[in-house]
C-alpha positions as CSV (number, residue, x, y, z in Angstrom):
1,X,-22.5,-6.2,25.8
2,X,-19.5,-8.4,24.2
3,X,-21.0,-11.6,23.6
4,X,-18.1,-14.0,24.5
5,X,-17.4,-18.2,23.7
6,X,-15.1,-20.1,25.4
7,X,-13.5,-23.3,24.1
8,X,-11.2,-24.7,26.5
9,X,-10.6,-28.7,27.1
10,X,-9.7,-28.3,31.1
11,X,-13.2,-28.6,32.9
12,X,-11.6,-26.8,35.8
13,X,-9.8,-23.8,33.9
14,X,-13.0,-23.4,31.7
15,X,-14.9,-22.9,34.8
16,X,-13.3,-20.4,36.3
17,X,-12.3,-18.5,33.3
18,X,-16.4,-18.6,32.6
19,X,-17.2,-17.1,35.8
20,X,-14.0,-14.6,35.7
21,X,-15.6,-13.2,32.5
22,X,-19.4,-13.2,33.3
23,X,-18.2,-10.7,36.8
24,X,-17.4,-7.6,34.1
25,X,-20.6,-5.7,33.6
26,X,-19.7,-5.6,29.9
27,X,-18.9,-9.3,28.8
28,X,-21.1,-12.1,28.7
29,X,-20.3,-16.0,28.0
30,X,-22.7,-17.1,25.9
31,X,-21.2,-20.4,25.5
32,X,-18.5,-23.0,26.1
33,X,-17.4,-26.2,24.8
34,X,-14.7,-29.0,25.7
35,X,-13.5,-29.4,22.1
36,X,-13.2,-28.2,18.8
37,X,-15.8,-29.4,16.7
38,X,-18.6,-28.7,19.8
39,X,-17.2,-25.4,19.6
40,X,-17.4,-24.5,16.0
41,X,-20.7,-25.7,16.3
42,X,-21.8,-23.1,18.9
43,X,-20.2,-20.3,17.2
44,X,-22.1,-21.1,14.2
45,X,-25.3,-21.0,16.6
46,X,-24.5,-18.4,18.9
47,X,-22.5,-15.9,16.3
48,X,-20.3,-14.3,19.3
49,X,-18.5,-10.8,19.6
50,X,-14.9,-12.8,20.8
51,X,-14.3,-16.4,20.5
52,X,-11.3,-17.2,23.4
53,X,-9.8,-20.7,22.1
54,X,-7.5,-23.6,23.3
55,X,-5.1,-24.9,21.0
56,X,-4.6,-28.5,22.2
57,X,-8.4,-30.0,21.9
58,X,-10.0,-33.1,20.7
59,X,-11.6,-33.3,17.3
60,X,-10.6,-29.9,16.6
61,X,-8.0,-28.0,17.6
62,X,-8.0,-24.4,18.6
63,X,-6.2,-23.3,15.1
64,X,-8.3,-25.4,13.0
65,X,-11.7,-23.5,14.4
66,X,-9.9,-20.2,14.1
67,X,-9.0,-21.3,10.2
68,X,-13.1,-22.3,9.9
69,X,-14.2,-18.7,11.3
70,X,-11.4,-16.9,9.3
71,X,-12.6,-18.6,5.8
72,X,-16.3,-17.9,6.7
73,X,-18.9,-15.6,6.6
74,X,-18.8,-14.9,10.5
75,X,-17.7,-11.5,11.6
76,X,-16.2,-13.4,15.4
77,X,-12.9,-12.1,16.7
78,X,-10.4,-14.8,17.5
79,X,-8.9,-14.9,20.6
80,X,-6.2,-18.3,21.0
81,X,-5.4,-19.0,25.0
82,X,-2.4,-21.3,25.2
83,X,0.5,-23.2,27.2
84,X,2.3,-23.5,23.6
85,X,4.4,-20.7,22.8
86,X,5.3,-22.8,19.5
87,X,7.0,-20.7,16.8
88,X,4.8,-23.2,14.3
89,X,1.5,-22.3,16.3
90,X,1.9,-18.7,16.6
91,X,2.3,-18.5,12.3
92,X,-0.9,-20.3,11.9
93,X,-2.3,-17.9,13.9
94,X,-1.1,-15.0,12.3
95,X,-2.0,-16.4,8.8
96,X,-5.5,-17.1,10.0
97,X,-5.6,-13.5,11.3
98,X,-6.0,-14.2,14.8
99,X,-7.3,-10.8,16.9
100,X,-5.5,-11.7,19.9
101,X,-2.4,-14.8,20.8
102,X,-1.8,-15.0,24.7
103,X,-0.2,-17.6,26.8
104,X,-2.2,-19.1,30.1
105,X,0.2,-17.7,32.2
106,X,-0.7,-14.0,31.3
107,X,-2.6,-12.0,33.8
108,X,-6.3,-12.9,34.3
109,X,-6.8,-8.8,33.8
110,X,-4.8,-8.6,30.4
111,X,-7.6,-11.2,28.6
112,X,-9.8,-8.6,29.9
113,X,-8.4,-6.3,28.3
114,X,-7.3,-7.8,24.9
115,X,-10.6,-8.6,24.5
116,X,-12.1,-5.1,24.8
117,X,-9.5,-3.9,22.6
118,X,-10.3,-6.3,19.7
119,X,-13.4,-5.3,19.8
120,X,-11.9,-1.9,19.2
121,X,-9.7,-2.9,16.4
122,X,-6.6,-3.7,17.5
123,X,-4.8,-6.9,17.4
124,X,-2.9,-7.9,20.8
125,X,0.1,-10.7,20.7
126,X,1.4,-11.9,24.0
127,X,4.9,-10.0,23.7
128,X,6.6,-13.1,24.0
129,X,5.6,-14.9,21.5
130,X,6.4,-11.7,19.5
131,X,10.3,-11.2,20.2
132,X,11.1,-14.7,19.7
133,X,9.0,-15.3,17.0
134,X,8.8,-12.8,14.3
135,X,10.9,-13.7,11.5
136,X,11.8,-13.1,8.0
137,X,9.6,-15.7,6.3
138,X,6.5,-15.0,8.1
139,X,5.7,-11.6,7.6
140,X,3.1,-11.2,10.4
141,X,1.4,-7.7,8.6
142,X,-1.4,-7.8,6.5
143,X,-1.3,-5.7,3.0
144,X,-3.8,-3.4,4.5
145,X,-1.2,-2.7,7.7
146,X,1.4,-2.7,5.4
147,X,0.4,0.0,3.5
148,X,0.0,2.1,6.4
149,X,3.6,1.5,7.1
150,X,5.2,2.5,3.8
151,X,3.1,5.4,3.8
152,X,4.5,6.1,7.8
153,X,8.1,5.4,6.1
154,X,7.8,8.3,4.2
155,X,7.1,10.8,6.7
156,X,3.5,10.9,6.6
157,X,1.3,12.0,9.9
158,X,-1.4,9.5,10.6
159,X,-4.1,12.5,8.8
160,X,-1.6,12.4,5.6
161,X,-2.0,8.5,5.7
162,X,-5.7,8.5,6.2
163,X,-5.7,10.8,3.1
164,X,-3.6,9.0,0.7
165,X,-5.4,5.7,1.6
166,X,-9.2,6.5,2.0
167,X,-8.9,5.6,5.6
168,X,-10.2,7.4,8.9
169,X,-7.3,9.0,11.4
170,X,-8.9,6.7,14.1
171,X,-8.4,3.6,11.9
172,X,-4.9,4.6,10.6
173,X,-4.2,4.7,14.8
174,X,-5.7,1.3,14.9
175,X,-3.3,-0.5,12.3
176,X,-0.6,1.0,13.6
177,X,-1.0,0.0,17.2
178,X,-1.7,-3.4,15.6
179,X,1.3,-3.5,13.7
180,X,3.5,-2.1,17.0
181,X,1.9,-5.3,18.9
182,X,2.8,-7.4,16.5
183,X,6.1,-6.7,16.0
184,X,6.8,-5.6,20.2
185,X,7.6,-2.4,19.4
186,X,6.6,1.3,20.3
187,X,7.5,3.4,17.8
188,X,7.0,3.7,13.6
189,X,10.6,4.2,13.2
190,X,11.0,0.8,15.2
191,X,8.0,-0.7,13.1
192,X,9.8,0.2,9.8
193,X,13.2,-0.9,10.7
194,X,11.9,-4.4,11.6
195,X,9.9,-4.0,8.3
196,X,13.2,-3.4,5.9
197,X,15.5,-5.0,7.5
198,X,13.4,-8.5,6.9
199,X,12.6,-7.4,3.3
200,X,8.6,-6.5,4.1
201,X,9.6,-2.8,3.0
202,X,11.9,-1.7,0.2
C-alpha cells in the first residue's frame, strides 16, 4: 500500500482529490492539510510513501515543505500539483529534487500514475513545463543522471553503463527514463543533444 499526504489549500479540490485517491486498491491518504506548516507537521508524523503538494498555501508554501523534506532525514517522494506553470517555480522544484511537477489541469489518471511510478524510480514532469522551461542555466539532471548520460554518449548499452558505474541495468533504465522526462524527450541521442548543446556535456 502507497501511503499518500495531500496538502492542498482548496477545501473543495482537497476533497475530491482525497476520495479520488482512497478508490485505488493500492493508495491510501493518510493525511491532509490546508497549509504548509500543518502539512510538514503531518509528514513528520505520518512519514508517507508520496507527498502531493500545492504551491500557493499559507504559512508555507508547497516549495518550501518540499525544500524541508529534501534537506531531511525523510525518505517521502515529492509530488508538487499546481495552476503555476512559472519558469521560477518549476527550478525550485527541480533543485529541491522534486519526484513529480504536474499542473491541475492534467488528467485525474496521470497523478495516478506519476505517483506509482515515483515509487518505482522515476521522476515525471508535466511535459509542459518541460519544453518551455528547460534552459541553459538550470541544468535540470542530477550528477548521478548525468553520468549515466556521458557514459550513453559514448555508445554504451544500458548493461555497459551499469558496469562502468556500479549500477543495476534496472536502475540505469530508471535514470534514463528520468532524464527523457525531464528533458520531453524519447530518445538518448535526443537526451545528449539537449545535454551538449546547453553545455551539461562536453
Amino acid at each position: 500500500m502507497i501511503k499518500v499526504f495531500l496538502a492542498e489549500d482548496q477545501s473543495i479540490l482537497q476533497s475530491a482529490l482525497s476520495q479520488l485517491l482512497d478508490l485505488e486498491d493500492d493508495l491510501e491518504v493518510v493525511g491532509t492539510a490546508s497549509n504548509g506548516v500543518i502539512a510538514w507537521e503531518g509528514i513528520q508524523a505520518f512519514k508517507p510513501d508520496v507527498a502531493i503538494l500545492d504551491i500557493e498555501m499559507p504559512e508555507m508554501t508547497g516549495l518550501d515543505v518540499a525544500d524541508q523534506i529534501h534537506t531531511s532525514d525523510l525518505t517521502t517522494k515529492v509530488i508538487i500539483l499546481t495552476t503555476f506553470a512559472q519558469r521560477a517555480y518549476f527550478e525550485r522544484a527541480v533543485r529541491a529534487e522534486v519526484a513529480g511537477y504536474l499542473l491541475k489541469d492534467s488528467p485525474s489518471d496521470e497523478l495516478i500514475d506519476t505517483i506509482r511510478q515515483v515509487m518505482a524510480g522515476l521522476t515525471r514532469y508535466s511535459p509542459e513545463l518541460v519544453i518551455n522551461m528547460v534552459s541553459s542555466d538550470q541544468n535540470p539532471l542530477t550528477k548521478r543522471e548525468l553520468a549515466v548520460l556521458a557514459a550513453a554518449s559514448d555508445g554504451m548499452s544500458s548493461k555497459q553503463i551499469a558496469t562502468t558505474l556500479f549500477l543495476s541495468v534496472g536502475t540505469v533504465r530508471n535514470y534514463l527514463s528520468a532524464i527523457f522526462s525531464k528533458l520531453g524527450v524519447h530518445s538518448r541521442m535526443e537526451a545528449v543533444k539537449i545535454a551538449k548543446k546547453n553545455k551539461w556535456l562536453k
